[in-house]
C-alpha positions as CSV (number, residue, x, y, z in Angstrom):
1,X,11.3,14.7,-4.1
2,X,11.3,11.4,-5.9
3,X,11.9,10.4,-9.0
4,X,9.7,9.8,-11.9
5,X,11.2,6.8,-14.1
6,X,9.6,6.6,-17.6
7,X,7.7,4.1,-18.7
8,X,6.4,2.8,-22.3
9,X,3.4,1.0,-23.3
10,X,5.3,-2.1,-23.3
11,X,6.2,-1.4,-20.2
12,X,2.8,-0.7,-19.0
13,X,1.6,-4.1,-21.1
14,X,4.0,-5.7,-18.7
15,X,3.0,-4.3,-15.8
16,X,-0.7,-5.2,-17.1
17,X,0.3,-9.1,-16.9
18,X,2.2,-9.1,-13.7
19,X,-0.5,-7.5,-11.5
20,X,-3.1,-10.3,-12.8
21,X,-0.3,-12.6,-11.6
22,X,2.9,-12.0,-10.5
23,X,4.1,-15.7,-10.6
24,X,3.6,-15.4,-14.7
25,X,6.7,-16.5,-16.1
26,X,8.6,-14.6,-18.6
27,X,8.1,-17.0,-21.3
28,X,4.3,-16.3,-21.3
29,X,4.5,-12.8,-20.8
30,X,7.1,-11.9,-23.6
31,X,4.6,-13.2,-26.6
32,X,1.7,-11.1,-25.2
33,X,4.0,-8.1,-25.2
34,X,5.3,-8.6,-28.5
35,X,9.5,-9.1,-26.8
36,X,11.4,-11.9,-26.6
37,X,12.0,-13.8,-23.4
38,X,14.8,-12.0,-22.5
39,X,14.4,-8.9,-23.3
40,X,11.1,-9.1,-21.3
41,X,12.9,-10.5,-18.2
42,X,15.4,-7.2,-18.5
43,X,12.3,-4.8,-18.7
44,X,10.8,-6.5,-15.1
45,X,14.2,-6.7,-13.8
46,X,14.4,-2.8,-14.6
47,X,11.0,-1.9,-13.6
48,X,11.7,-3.6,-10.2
49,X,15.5,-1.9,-9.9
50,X,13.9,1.5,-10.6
51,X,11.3,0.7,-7.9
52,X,8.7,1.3,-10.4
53,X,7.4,-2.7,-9.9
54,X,7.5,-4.4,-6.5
55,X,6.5,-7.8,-6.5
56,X,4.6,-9.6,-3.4
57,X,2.1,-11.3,-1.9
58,X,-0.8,-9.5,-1.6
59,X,-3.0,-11.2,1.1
60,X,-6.6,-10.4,2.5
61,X,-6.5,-10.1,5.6
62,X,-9.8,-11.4,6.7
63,X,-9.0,-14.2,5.2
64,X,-5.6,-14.9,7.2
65,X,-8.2,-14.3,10.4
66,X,-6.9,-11.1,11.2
67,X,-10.4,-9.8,11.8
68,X,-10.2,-6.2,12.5
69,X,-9.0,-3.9,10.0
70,X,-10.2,0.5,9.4
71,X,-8.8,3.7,8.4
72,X,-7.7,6.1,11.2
73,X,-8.1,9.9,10.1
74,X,-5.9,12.1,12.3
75,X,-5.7,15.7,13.2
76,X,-2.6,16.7,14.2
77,X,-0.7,19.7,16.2
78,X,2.5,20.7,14.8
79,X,4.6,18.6,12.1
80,X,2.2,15.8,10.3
81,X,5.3,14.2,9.2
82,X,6.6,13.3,12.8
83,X,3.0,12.1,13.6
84,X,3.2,9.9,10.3
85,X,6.5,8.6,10.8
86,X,5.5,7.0,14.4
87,X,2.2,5.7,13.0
88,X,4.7,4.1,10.0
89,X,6.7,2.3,12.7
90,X,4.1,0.6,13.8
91,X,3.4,-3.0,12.4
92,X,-0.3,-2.8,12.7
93,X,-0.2,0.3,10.1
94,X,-0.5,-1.0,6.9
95,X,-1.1,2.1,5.4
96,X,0.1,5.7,6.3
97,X,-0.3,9.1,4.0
98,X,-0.4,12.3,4.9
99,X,-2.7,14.4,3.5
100,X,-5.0,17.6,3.2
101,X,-8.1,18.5,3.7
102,X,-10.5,17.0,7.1
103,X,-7.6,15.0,8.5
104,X,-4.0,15.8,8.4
105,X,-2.9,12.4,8.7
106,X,-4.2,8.9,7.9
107,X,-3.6,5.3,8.1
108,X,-5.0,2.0,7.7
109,X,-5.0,-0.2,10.6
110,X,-5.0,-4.1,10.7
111,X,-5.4,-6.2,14.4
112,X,-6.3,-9.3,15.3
113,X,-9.5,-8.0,16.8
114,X,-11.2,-4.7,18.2
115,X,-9.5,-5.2,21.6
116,X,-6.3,-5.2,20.0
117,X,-7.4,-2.3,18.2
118,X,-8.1,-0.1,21.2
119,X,-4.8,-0.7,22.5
120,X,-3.1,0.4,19.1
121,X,-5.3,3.8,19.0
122,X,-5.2,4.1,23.1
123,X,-2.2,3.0,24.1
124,X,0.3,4.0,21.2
125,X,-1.6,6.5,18.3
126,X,-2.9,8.8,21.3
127,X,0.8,8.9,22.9
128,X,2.5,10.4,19.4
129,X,2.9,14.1,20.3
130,X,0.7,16.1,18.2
131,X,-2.3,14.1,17.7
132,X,-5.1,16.0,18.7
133,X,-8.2,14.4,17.2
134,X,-8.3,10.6,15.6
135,X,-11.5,9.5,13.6
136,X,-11.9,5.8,13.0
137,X,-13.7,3.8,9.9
138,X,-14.0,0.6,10.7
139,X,-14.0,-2.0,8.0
140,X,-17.5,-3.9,7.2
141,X,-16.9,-5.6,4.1
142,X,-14.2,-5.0,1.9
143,X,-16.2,-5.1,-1.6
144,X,-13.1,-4.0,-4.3
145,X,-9.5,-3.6,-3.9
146,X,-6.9,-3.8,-7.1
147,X,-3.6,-2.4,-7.6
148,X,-3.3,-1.6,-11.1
149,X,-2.3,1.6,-10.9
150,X,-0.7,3.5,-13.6
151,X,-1.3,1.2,-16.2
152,X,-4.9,2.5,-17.8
């Protein structure tokens, strides 16, 4: 079970500025936010401790000519965790949850190209045990992606 770490709307307010750019430094962010500059560079260095923030890179893939990316929905045999801990191992899985409902298990997938992508799905998602039945989605366009989550 993990834990929930509180957060306030300043918080959140910070939160707001560093997912429309993570590079902002803490002297712009701490007037918008209504704290000084170091009381707002305590809050991110809290928010990241607590694992609440993580700050990266967020790239598009297509764009880094990676040119095949889609979801893979899995029905599994047995424990979904096990099948979703080897599909976390691999690099190509960007993307793992396990979940209820059509598909026990399901993961987003990122290769090079689609022969790459067979060989993921052939070659190493069929030989987890307990994979019985994999769907795949395959990416057309990617039209919206954010990541401002919990913040609203």
């Amino acid at each position: 079970m993990s834990t929930v770490f509180d957060i306030d709307e300043i918080d959140k307010a910070i939160i707001r500025e560093l997912q429309n750019d993570g590079r902002m430094p803490y002297a712009q962010i701490a007037p918008v936010v209504g704290l000084s500059q170091a009381a707002t560079r305590q809050r991110v260095n809290r928010l990241i401790e607590s694992g609440v923030v993580q700050i990266v890179a967020a790239t598009n893939p297509m764009g880094l000519g990676v040119g095949f990316q889609a979801w893979i929905g899995l029905k599994v045999s047995g424990d979904a965790r096990r099948v979703a801990d080897g599909l976390a191992l691999m690099s190509e899985a960007e993307y793992v949850v396990i979940v209820a409902g059509r598909f026990d298990v399901i993961a987003e997938i990122v290769c090079a190209d689609s022969e790459a992508f067979i060989a993921v799905v052939n070659d190493r998602v069929r030989a987890i045990p307990g994979v019985v039945d994999i769907e795949t989605l395959h990416y057309l366009r990617l039209v919206k992606q954010t990541y401002n989550w919990g913040t609203g």
